[in-house]
Every structure is written in C-alpha cells, then in structure tokens.
C-alpha positions in Angstrom: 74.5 60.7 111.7 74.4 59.2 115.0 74.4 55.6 115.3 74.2 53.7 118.7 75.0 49.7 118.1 74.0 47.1 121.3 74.8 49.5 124.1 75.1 47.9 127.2 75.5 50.0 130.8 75.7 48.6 134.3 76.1 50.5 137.9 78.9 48.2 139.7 77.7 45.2 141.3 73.9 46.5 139.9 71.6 45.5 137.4 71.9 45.8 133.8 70.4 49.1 133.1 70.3 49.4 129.5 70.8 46.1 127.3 71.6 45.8 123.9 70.1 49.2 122.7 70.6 50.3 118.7 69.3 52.7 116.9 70.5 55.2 114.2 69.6 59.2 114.3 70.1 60.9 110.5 71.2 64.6 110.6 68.4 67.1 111.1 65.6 64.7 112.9 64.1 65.0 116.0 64.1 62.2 117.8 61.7 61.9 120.9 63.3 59.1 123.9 59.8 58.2 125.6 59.8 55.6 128.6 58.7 54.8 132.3 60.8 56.0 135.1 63.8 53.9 135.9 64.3 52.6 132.3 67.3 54.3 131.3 66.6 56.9 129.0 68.6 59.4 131.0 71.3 56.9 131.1 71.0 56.5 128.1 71.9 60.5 127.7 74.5 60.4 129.9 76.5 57.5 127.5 76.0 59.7 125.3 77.4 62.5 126.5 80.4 60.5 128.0 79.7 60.9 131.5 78.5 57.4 131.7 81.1 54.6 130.3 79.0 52.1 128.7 79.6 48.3 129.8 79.9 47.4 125.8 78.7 48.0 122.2 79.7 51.6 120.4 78.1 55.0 119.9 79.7 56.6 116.7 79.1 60.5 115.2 79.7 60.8 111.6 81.7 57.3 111.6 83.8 59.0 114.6 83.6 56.8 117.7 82.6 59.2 120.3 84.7 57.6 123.3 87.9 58.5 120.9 87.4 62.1 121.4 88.7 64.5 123.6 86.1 66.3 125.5 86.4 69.4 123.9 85.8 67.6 120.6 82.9 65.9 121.9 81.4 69.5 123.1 81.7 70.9 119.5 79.6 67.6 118.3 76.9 67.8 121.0 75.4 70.1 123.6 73.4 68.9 126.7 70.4 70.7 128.2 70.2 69.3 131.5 66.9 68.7 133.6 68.4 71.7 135.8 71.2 73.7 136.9 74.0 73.7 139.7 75.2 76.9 138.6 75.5 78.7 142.5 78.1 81.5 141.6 75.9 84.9 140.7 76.4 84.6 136.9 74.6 87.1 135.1 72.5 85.2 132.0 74.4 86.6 128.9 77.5 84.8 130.5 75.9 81.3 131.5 74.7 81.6 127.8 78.4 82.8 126.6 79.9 79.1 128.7 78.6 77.4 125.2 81.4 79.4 123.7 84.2 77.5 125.6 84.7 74.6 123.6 85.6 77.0 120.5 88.1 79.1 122.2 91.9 78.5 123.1 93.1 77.3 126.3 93.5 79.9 128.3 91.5 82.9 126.1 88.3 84.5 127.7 85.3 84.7 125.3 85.8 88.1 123.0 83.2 90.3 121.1 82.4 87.7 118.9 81.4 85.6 121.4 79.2 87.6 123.0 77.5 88.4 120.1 76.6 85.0 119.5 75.1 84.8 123.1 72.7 87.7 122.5 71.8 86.5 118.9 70.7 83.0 120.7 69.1 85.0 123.6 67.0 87.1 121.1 66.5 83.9 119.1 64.5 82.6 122.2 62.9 86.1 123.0 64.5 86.1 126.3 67.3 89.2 125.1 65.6 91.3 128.3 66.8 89.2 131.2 70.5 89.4 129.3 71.8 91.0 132.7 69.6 89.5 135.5 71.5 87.3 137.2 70.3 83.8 136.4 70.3 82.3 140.4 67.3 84.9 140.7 65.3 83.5 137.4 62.3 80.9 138.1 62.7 77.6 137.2 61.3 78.1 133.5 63.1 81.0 132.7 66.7 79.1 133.6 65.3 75.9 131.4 65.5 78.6 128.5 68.9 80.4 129.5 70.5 76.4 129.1 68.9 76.1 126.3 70.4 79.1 124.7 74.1 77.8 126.0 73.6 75.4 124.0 72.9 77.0 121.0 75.8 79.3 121.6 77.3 75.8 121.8 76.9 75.6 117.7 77.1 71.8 117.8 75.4 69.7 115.6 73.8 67.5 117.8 71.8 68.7 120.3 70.7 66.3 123.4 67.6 67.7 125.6 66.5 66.2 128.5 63.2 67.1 129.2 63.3 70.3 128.3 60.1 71.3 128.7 59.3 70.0 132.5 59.9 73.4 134.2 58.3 75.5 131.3 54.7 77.1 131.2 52.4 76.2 128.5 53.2 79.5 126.4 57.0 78.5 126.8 56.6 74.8 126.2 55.2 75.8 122.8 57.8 78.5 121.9 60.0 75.6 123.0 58.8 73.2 120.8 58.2 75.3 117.8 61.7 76.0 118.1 63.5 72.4 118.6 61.3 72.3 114.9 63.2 75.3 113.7 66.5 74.2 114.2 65.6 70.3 113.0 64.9 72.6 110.0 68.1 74.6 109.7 70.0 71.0 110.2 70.3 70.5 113.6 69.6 66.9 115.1 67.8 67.0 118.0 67.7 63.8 120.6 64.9 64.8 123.3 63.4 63.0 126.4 59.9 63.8 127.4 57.3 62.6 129.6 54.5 63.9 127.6 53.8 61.3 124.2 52.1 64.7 123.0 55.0 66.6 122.7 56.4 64.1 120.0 53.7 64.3 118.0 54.7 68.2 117.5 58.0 68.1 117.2 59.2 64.7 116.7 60.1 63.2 113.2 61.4 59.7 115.2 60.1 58.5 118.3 62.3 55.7 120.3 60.5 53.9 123.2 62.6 52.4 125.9 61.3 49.5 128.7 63.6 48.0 131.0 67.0 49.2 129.0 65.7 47.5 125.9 64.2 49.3 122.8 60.6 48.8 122.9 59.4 50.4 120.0 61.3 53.0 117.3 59.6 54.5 114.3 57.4 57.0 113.5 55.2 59.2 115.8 52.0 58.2 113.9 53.4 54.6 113.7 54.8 53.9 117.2 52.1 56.0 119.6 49.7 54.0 119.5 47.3 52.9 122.1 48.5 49.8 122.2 52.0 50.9 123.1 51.3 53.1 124.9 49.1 51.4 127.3 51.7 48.6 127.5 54.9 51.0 127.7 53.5 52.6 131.1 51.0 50.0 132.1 48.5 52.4 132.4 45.4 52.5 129.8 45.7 55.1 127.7 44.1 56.0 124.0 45.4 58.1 121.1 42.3 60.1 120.1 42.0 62.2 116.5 40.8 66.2 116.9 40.0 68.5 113.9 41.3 71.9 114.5 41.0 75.4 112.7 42.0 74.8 108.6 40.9 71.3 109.0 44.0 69.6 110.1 44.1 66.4 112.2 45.7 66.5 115.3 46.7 63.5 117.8 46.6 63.5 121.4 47.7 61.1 124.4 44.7 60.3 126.5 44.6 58.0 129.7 41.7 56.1 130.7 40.8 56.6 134.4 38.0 54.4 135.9 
C-alpha cells in the first residue's frame, strides 16, 4: 500500500504548492490524479518519486518511509513514465527498455542474457517487439511514450507512476495503453496515473483523486467522484457526464463540455 499523510511542498521563497494532501493507494488499484494545470499533480509525482523534497508530512510504501531509502531501493518499489524523454545518445530501443534492469543488477555489472530477455518479453507484451533495434531518437513521439513504458515494466516494481501516458499516443495506442495499465492492475501492479482526459478514468481507473490548488478536491470512485458537478467546478468550465448504451448492452460514461 501506498499511503501519503498531509504532504506539504513549496518552491523556495514560492507559494505553497501542494497543502496538506492524504490519501491511501491499496496494492493492485489504479488510481487516476485528475486536476487543472498548475495544481500540483506533477508535483505531486515528483515527491513521490523523490526528486521533489516535500516541505512536511510522510509518504510511506508498505509501512517503509520512502525518503529512508536509498535510490536504488526506491527504483525496485516504483517506476516513472515521464511525459517525455531526454535520452540524446543513439540508444537502440531494446536497450532504453533493458535501463529498467539497472536497479536489479550489481554495481558495476552490465545487464546479461536474462536481462535482455525480460526487455523483449515487455516489448512483445506491448506489441512493439519489431522496432527492438530501431534506434529510439528516430521513433515518433507515440512510439517512444511506449518504449518508457516498457522500461518500466522491465523495471518489475510494484508500483508504477504514469504521467500522462497517453498524451503523445494515437487513439489505437491510447486504448492498447489503457487496456493494459488494466492488465497489470490485474496481475497486482498499482498503478498511480495522471491524465487530462476524465474519460480515461472511467476505463481504467478503480480510484480517482482530484486535486485544486495543492489540496484534494475530491477522491473516491470514478462513478462517485466524475460527476458534473465536479467536474464543472474542478476546471471551471461547464461540463456534463452523459450515459451511452453500447453493443451487449453495457452503459458507458463520457466527459462532455458545454460550449455556448
């Protein structure tokens, strides 16, 4: 389990970004982060991930208070998939993917067969197994979105932090993207996902967590936190949740804004 208790960050002489944020994330949920520009869900990541030090209150993994561990510890408890890349040195894909391994290997060992097996496995796991040896400066945008996805399922840790990792995908992709974040909630992975579309957390989601100006705004269910209401208030922008019968007779939700 992940639990977050009043987390507090600040920039230097800035403005409280987040204040007092607390929420608890069971193994094998999804949980969506949904929120207006500027209010600190990426912030929030970063705290998470360590790269941010947090101002006060504590952000514990299994009972394990995450600033207490070494960052190689931290690397085999969670994986980051950025919103994109710096990677400039002409890495071919299969070994971005196999840089996941590095937090299981010894200090000074290279990554060996077994590691590389694990890299295809993820790579055919995402259907992406043919651009193995292209080098990944020469992929579009989408297609490197999914190569840092896979390094962080070569990562094998348990929690797995996704900042919108959709935003670069086409609509095919964002599905198999989706689809598969619901997979591996499944197989016992917890998932902790940013996104600027409500949509996607009704399809993937189990939790949804709404963020305004550093504070939690709303945190439940999809069905029981998207609501207009919310929604229209958490963007200040009209919007409606409408109700569509699809093929088998299942009810599906989507986010629609009202536009005079």
């Amino acid at each position: 389990m992940l639990k977050v208790d009043n987390l507090r960050f600040a920039y230097p002489n800035g403005r409280d970004i987040l204040t007092d944020v607390s929420f608890t994330l069971p193994r094998g949920e999804v949980l969506c982060l949904l929120g207006p520009n500027g209010t600190g869900k990426t912030t929030l990541l970063r705290c998470l991930l360590g790269l941010n030090r947090s101002k006060g209150g504590q952000i514990r993994w299994e009972e394990q208070a995450i600033d207490k561990l070494s960052s190689r510890k931290r690397a085999r408890v969670m994986a980051y998939v950025p919103q994109s890349s710096a990677l400039t040195f002409p890495y071919e894909v299969c070994e971005v993917v196999m840089m996941g391994r590095v937090p299981h290997l010894t200090y000074g060992s290279a990554p060996g067969y077994a590691d590389k097996q694990c890299a295809l496995e993820v790579l055919c796991l995402l259907g992406i197994e043919s651009m193995a040896n292209k080098l990944f400066q020469r992929l579009s945008g989408g297609e490197k979105q999914l190569v840092l996805i896979a390094r962080a399922l070569a990562q094998q840790a348990d929690l797995l932090v996704l900042d919108e990792p959709t935003a670069s995908l086409d609509f095919s992709n964002q599905v198999r993207t989706l689809k598969l974040i619901r997979r591996l909630a499944d197989q016992g992975y917890t998932v902790l996902m940013t996104t600027h579309s409500p949509d996607q957390a009704f399809l993937a989601a189990t939790r949804v967590l709404m963020l305004q100006n550093g504070v939690v705004f709303a945190d439940g269910s999809p069905d029981a936190v998207i609501t207009s209401e919310n929604l229209s208030s958490l963007y200040d922008t009209p919007a409606v949740i409408a109700e569509s019968i699809i093929v088998g007779g299942r009810t599906v939700k989507v986010c629609v804004p009202v536009i005079d």
